[in-house]
C-alpha positions in Angstrom: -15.0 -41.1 37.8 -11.9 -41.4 35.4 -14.1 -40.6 32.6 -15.4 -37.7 33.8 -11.8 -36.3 34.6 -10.6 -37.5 31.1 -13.6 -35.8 29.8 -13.1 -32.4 31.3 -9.7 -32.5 30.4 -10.7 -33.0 26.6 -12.9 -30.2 26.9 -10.5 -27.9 28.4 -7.8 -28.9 25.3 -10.9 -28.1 23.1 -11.3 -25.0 24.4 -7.8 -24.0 24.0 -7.0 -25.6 20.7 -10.1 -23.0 19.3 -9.3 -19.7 21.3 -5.6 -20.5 19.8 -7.0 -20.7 16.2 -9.6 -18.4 16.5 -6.9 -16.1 17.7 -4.1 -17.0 14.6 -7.2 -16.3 12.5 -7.6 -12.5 13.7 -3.9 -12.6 13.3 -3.9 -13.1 9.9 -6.7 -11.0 9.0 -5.4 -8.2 10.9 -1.6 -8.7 8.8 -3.8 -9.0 5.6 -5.6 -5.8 5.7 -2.9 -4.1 7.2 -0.9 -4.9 4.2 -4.0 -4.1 2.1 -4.0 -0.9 3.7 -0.5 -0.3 3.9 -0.5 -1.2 -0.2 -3.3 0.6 -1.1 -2.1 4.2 0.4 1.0 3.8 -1.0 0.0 3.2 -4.6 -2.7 6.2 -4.2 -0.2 8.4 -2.7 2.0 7.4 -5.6 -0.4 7.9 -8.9 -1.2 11.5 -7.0 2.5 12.7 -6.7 2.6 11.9 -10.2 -0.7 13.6 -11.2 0.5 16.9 -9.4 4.1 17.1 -10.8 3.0 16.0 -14.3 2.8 19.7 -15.0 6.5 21.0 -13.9 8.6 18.7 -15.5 9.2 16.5 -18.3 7.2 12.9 -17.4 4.5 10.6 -18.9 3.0 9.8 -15.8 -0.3 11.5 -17.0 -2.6 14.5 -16.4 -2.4 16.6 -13.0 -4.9 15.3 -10.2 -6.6 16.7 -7.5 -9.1 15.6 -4.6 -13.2 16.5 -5.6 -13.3 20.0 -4.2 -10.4 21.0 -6.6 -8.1 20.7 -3.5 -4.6 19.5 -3.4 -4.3 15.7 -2.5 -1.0 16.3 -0.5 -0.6 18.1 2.8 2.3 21.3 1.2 5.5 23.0 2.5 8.3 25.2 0.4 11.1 23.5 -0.1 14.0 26.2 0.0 16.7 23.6 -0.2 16.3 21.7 -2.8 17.4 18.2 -0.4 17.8 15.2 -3.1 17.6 16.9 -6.3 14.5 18.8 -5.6 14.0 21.8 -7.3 14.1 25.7 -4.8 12.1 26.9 -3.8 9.4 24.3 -5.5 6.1 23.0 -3.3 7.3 19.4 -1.3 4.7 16.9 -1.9 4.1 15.1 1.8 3.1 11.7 2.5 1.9 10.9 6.3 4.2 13.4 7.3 7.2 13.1 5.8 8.5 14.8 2.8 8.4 13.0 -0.8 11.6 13.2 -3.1 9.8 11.1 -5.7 7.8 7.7 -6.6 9.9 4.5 -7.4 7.7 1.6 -9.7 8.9 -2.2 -10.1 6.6 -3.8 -12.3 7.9 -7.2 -11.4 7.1 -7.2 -7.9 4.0 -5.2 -8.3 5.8 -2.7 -5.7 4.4 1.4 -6.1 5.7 3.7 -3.2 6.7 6.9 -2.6 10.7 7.8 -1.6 10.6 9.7 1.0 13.7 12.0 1.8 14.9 11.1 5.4 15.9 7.5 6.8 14.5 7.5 10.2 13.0 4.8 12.3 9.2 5.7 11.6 9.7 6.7 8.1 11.1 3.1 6.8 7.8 1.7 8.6 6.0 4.2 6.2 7.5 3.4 2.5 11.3 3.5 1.4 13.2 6.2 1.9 16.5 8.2 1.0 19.8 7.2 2.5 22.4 8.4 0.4 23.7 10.0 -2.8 23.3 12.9 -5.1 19.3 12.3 -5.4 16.9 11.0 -7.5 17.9 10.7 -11.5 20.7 12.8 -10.3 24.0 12.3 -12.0 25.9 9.8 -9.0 24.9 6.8 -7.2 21.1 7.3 -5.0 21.2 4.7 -2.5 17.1 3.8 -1.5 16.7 1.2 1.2 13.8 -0.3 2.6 12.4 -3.2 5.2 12.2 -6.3 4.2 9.1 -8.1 6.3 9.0 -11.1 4.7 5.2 -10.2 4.0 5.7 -8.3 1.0 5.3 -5.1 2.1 8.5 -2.7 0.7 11.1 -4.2 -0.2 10.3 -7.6 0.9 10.1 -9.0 -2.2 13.5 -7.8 -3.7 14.6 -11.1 -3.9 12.4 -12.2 -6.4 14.0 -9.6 -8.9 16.2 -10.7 -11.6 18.8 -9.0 -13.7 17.0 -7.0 -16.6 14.0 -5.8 -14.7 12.4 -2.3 -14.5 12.4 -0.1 -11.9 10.8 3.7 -12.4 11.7 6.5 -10.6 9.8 9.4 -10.8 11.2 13.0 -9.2 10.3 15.8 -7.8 10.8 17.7 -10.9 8.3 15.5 -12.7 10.9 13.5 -14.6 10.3 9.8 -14.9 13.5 7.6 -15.8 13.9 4.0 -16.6 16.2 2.4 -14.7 17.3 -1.9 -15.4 19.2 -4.0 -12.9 22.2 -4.8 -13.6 23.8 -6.3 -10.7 22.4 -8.3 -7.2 24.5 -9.8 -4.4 24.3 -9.8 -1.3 26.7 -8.7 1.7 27.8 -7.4 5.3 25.7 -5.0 7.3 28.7 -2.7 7.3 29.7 -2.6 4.0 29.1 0.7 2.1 32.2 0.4 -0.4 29.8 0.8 -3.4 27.8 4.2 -2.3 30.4 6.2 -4.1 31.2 3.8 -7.0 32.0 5.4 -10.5 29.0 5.9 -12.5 30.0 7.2 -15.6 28.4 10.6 -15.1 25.4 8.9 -15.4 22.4 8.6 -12.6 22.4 5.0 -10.9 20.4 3.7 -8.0 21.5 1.7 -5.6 18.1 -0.7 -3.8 19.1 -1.8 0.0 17.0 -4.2 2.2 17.8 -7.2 4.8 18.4 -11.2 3.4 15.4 -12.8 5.3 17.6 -14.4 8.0 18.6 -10.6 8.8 22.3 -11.4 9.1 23.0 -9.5 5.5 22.2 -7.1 3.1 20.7 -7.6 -0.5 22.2 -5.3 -2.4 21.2 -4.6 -6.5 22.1 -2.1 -8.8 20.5 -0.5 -11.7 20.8 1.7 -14.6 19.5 4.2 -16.9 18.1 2.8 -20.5 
């Protein structure tokens, strides 16, 4: 009689223990395409913005692409305003619905993703976006932040870079400027004394994402070459 009881009861643990890893299985899966996905839109997304503004500005990113039927990859609007260093009046290249001020490019951390022009809530689930400055290889300090999910999506591997690295950032305008970091620390949430730091005249960017314990920010600077 106790056997049978201890026996059922061993089954039942059984029976849990594999729904519990069959379930951390799809889990995993599920994150690893999702960050496949995620990855491989960006990248796309990234070597077409480049394609189409190879034409209307001064870049080496390569010849103009466009989808089979000779159609243009990118969902289109005018941009009348020019937000970020944008050029009037010229055609805003779109990526799931929000507007593109450029491409940014860190060989290091294999990281390729658009920048898109508006910090909101959905946007910095989408790629890295625009929080502050004069715009992208504009003269002035372009602050760029991003989520850091631990899982290397965005800027979740910031960490890992290293004084001297490269980071390419491509504008609207087709210009495509080589940027090396110069300085990483970390600090407060709160603390934005370094947005309107003295540049020189020269374009800088500034790269913002969470430490992984969320109580700070990383915080790195780069340069023009």
């Amino acid at each position: 009689m106790f056997e049978s009881k201890y026996g059922k009861v061993l089954t039942v643990i059984l029976v849990i223990v594999i729904i519990a890893i069959v379930g951390l299985l799809g889990f995993l899966l599920y994150d690893y395409y999702n960050n496949y996905a995620t990855t491989k839109d960006a990248s796309e997304a990234v070597d077409d913005f480049q394609g189409e503004v190879a034409d209307g500005g001064d870049n080496n990113s390569g010849d103009q692409n466009t989808n089979n039927d000779g159609s243009n990859p990118f969902d289109q609007i005018k941009d009348s305003n020019g937000t970020g260093g944008g050029t009037a009046n010229k055609t805003k290249k779109m990526y799931k619905g929000f507007g593109m001020l450029g491409t940014m490019e860190i060989p290091a951390t294999n990281f390729k993703y658009p920048v898109l022009e508006k910090v909101t809530t959905k946007s910095i689930e989408t790629a890295v976006a625009f929080l502050y400055g004069s715009g992208l290889n504009q003269e002035g300090n372009t602050v760029i932040i991003g989520h850091n999910y631990r899982n290397g999506l965005f800027f979740s591997n910031n960490k890992k870079l290293n004084i001297g690295d490269k980071i390419y950032i491509t504008d609207n305008d087709g210009n495509k400027v080589t940027y090396t970091i110069y300085n990483k620390f970390e600090t407060t949430p709160e603390d934005t004394s370094f947005y309107q730091r003295d540049t020189g005249g020269k374009p800088e960017i500034t790269l913002s994402t969470c430490t992984d314990d969320s109580k700070a920010r990383l915080i790195i600077f780069a340069k023009p070459e």
